[in-house]
N, C-alpha and C positions, 0 to 999 in steps of 0.2 A: 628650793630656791624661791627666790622670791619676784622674778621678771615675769610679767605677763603680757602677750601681746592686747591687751585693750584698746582699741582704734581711739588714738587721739589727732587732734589738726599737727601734733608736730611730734615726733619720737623724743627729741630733745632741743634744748634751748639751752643757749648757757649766760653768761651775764660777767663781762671783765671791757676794758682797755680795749682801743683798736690803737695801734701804731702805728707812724712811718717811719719805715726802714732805708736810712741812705746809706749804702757799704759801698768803700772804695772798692775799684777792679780787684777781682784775686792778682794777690801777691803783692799787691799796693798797699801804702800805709796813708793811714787817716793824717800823720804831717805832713806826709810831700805829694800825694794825690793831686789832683784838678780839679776830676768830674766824682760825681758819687751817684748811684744808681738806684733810683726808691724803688720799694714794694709796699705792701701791706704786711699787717702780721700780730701781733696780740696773741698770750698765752691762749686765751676762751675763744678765739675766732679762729683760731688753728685748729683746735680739738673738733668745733661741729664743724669744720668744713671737709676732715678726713672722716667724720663719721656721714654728713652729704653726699661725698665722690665717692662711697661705696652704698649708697642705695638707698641712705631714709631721711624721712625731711626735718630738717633742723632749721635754726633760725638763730640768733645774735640778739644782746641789748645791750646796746651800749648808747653811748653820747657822744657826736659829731659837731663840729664847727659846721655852719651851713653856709659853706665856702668852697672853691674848687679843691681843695683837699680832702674836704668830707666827702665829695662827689667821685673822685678818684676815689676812695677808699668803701664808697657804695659800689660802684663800679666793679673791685674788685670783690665783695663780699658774694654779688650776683653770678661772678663768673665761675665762685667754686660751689655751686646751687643751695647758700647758705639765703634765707628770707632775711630781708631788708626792714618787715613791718614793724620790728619792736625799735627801730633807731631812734633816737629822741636829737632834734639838733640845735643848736646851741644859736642861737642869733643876734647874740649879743657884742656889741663890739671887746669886750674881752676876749671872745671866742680861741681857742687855740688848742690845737691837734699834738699829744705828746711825741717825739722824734726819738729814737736813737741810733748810732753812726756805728755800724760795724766794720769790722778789719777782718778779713783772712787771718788764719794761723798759720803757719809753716814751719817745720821742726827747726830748731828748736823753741821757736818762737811761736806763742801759745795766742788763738784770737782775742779781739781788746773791742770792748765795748762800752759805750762813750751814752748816758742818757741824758735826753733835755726835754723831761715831761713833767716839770712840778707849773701847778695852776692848768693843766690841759683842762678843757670841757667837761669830760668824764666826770671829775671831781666836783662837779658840781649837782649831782647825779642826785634826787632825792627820792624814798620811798611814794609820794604822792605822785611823783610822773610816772609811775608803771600802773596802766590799766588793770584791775581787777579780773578781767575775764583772763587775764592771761595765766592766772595760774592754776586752772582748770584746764588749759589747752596742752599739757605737754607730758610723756610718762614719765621725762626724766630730766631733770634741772642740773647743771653741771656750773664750777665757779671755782676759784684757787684762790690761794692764800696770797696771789698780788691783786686781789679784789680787796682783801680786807686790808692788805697794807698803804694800799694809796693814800688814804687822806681817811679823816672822821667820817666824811660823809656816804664813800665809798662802803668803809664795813658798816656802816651802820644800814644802808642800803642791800650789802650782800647777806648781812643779819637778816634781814625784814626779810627778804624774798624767800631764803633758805627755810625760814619757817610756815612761809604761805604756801610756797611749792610743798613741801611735806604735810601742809595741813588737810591740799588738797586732794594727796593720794598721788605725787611724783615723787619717781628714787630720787633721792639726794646724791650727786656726785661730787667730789671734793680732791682737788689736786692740795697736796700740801704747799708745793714750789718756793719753798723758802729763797727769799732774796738779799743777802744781805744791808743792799745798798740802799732798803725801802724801811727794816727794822728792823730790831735787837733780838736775839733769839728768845730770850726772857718775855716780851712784848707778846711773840707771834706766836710763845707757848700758850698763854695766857689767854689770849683772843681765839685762837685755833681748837684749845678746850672747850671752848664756851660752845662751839656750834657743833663739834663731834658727836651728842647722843642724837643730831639729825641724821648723820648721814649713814649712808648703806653703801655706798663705794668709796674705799679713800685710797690716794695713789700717795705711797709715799719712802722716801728712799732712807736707806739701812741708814747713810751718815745724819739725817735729817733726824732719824730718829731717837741716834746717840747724842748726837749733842742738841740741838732743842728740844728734845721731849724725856734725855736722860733715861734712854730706856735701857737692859743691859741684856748680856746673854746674845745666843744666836739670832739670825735673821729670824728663823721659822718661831722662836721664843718672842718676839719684838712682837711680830705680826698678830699671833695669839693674843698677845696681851693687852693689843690693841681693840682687836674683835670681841674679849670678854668684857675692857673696861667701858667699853662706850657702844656696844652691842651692834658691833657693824657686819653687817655681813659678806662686803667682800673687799678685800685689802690687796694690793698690788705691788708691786715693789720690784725696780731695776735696778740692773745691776751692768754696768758698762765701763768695760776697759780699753783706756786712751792708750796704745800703742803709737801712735802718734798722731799731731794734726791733723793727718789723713786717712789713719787707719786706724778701725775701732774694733772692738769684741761686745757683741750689745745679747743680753737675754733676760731673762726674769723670772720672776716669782709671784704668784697668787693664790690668796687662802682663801679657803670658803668657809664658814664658820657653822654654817646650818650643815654641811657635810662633814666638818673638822677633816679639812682633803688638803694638802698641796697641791700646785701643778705647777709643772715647769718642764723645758724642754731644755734644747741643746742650744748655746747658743750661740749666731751671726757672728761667723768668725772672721776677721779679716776684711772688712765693711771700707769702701773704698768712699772714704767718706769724701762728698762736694762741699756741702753746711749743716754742721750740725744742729745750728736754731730750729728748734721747732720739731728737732725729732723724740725729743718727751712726751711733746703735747701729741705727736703723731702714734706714738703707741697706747697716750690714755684713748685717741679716737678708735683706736681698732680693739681695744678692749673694751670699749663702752658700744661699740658696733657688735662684738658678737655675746653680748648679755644682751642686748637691745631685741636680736636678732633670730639668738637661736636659746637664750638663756640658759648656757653653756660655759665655765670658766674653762675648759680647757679649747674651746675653740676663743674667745678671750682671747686668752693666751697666748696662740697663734696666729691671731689679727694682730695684735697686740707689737709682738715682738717683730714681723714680717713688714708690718706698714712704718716704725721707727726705723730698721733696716734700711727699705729702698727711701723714706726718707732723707738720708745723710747723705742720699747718691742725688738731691736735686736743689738746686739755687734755691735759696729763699725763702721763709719762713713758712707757706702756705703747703701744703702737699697736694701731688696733682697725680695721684694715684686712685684708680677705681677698682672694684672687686673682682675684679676679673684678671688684672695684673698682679693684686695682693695673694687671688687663691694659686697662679703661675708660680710665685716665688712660694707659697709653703707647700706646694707640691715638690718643687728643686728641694727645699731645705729638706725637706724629711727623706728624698731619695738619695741615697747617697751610691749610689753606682753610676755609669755610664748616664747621660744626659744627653739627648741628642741635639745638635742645633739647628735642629727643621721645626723644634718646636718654638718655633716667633710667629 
């Protein structure tokens, strides 16, 4: 394997979007609504904040309006013990914070979400504002494929770092996240080649793989093919069934390519889902928590799958789960007899 605990000032950093989240009350719809209720939330600011609330110190780079919105959304980056020091903010009277408006789902009717973040801050984000020292500061650099889609300057930006972070001697970690409403799958095949012989973690889902990257064959054939053509060593991939709105079936898969191993468990059945936002990015945080950790894919695994689970049981985008409630829940998942409930 290739994880070592080296003492650095930050286990990880990751580098995307901060958003405000305004979602009408459950079971209200974004037409006939009133009130709409913000949070924080961004794919990269979810991930190091679930790998923070279980134990190691992360930190955020992004670009903020230096406005009461930036300050709310500083605000909230502190409270889930993510560092604030890499923020760059924006002070310009263009200045402006990207938004998107979510709706509940309820059977049969599927959640709807509404973006309003072209010209935000972020995008203005250039390789020259990120200090030097910092990519020496961290063991593992994490970033997704709505880093590279936002705007030219974005991937040009998520380019630049992914190559200084690895030059320095940080894992490269890489969500695929394809989005359709940001690019063409042709685009994000294209852009997304370019920067794979960097990375050593790529998270990315079987349909992603068939139709953007045209890959064919089994799940476990996909993942291989991925790890020999671009020399990644560890690949990840969920797998989640909508039974409806409210109820999911969430598990996974991940390959190790230096062991040529699968692992994969049973999985989260019957997941009484609250929001599902953010429980993606909540299982790349507890897979990238137990490589960080114990440099272990089958504990991964089960950080992994355990921290996206009680994810979908909580409001809003951020997860406010620590490692002591994630190791509760895969101690229940793997017992599967009598459970007692004196154990709270």
């Amino acid at each position: 394997m290739i994880f070592s605990n080296e003492k650095k000032d930050f286990d990880a950093l990751a580098f995307g979007e901060i958003l405000l989240r305004l979602s009408s009350p459950v079971n209200e719809r974004i037409t006939t609504g009133a009130v709409f209720e913000k949070r924080a939330g961004g794919a990269e600011l979810n991930v190091v904040s679930g790998i923070s609330l279980m134990g190691l110190r992360t930190g955020i780079i992004s670009k903020l309006p230096k406005n009461e919105l930036g300050t709310y959304l500083k605000n909230n980056i502190r409270f889930c013990g993510v560092s604030d020091d890499w923020l760059i903010y924006d002070e310009s009277k263009e200045a402006r914070l990207g938004i998107y408006y979510y709706e509940h789902g309820v059977y049969p009717r599927k959640p709807t979400v509404v973006y309003d973040r072209k010209n935000a801050s972020v995008n203005t984000i250039k390789p020259e504002d990120i200090p030097e020292d910092i990519y020496s500061s961290t063991r593992l650099f994490h970033t997704s494929g709505i880093s590279l889609a936002l705007s030219e300057q974005t991937r040009s930006t998520s380019e630049n770092m992914i190559k200084k972070f690895k030059a320095a001697g940080a894992l490269i970690s890489f969500d695929v996240n394809f989005r359709a409403n940001l690019w063409s799958e042709e685009e994000a095949k294209a852009k997304i080649e370019s920067i794979l012989p960097y990375v050593d973690i790529l998270f990315v889902s079987e349909e992603t793989a068939r139709r953007t990257f045209g890959k064919e064959g089994s799940l476990t054939d996909i993942l291989k093919e991925f790890a020999k053509e671009y020399d990644i060593e560890v690949l990840a991939s969920t797998e989640r069934k909508i039974i409806s709105p409210k109820k999911h079936t969430f598990g996974s898969t991940i390959y190790c390519k230096s062991e040529d191993k699968f692992y994969k468990e049973a999985p989260y059945e019957n997941i009484e889902v609250v929001d599902r936002i953010g429980s993606g990015d909540a299982y790349v945080s507890g897979v990238l928590y137990g490589l960080l950790e114990y440099g272990d894919c089958q504990k991964a695994l089960e950080y992994g799958n355990a921290a996206s689970a009680v994810k979908n049981t909580i409001l809003g985008d951020l997860p406010s789960t620590d490692k002591k409630e994630i190791d509760r829940i895969i101690d229940g998942h793997k017992n599967t007899g009598y459970q007692s409930e004196m154990n709270r």
